[in-house]
C-alpha positions as CSV (number, residue, x, y, z in Angstrom):
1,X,0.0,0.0,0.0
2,X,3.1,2.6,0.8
3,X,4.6,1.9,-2.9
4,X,1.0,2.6,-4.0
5,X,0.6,6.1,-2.3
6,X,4.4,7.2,-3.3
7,X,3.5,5.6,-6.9
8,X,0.6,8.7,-6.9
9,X,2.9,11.4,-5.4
10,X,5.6,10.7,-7.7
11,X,3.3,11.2,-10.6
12,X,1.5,13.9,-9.2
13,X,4.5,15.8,-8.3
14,X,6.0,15.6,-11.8
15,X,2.7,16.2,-13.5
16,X,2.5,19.2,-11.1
17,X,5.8,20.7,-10.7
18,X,7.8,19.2,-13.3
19,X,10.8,21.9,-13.1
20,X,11.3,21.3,-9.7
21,X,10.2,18.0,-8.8
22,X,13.8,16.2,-10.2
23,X,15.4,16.9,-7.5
24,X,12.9,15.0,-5.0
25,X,11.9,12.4,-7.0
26,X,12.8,9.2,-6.0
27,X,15.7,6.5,-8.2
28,X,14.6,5.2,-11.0
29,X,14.7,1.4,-9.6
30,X,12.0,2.9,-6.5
31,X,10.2,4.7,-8.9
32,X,10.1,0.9,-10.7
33,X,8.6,-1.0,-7.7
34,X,6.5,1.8,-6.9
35,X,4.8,1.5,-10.5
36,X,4.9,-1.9,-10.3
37,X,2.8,-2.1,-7.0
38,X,0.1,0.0,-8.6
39,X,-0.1,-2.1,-11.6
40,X,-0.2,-5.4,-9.1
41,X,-3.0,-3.6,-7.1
42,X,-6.3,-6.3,-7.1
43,X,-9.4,-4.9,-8.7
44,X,-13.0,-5.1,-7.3
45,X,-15.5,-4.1,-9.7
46,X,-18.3,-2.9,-7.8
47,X,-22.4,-3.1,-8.5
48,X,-22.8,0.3,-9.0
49,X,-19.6,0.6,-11.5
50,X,-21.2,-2.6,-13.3
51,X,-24.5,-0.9,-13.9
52,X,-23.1,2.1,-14.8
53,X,-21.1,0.5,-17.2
54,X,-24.2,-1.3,-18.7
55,X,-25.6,2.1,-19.6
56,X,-22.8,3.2,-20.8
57,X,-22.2,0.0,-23.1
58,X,-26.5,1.0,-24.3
59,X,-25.4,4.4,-25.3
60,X,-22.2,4.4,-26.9
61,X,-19.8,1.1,-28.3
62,X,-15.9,0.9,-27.0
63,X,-15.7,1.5,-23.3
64,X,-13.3,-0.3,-21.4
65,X,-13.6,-1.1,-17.9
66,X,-10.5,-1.1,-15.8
67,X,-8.4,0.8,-18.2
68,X,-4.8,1.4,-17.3
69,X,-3.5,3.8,-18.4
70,X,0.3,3.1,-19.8
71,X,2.1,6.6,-18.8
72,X,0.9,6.8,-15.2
73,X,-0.3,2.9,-14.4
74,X,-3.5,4.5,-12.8
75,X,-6.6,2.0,-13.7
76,X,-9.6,3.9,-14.6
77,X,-13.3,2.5,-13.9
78,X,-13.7,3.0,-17.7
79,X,-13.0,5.0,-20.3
80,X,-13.0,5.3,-23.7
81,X,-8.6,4.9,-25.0
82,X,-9.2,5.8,-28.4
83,X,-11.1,9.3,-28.1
């Protein structure tokens, strides 16, 4: 859980402050196992996310559920990774 959480302050501190986040950004090897954990992180698809996806499938073709998204390694409910 503690790679997770410095998985999502890495990446929000170099989306953020990219000039000056270098200097506090962790090696490249932690940066590694942090992204790693994130990508290892068990997914529970919940009711609600399961209808809501239904009605999205009704409405428009091509959503994904439990997208990851390659640059950061966040998973998103869903999305649409083409648009």
């Amino acid at each position: 859980d503690e790679r997770r959480q410095l998985h999502q302050w890495q990446l929000w501190l170099f989306l953020e402050h990219a000039a000056e986040a270098q200097q506090h950004l962790l090696s490249e090897s932690e940066r590694r196992l942090c992204c790693d954990a994130m990508h290892d992180t068990r997914v529970r698809v919940s009711a609600l996310q399961r209808s809501v996806s239904a009605a999205l499938a009704a409405i428009r073709f091509g959503f994904e559920e439990e997208y990851v998204k390659p640059r950061t390694g966040h998973s998103l409910d869903l999305a649409l990774p083409s648009s």
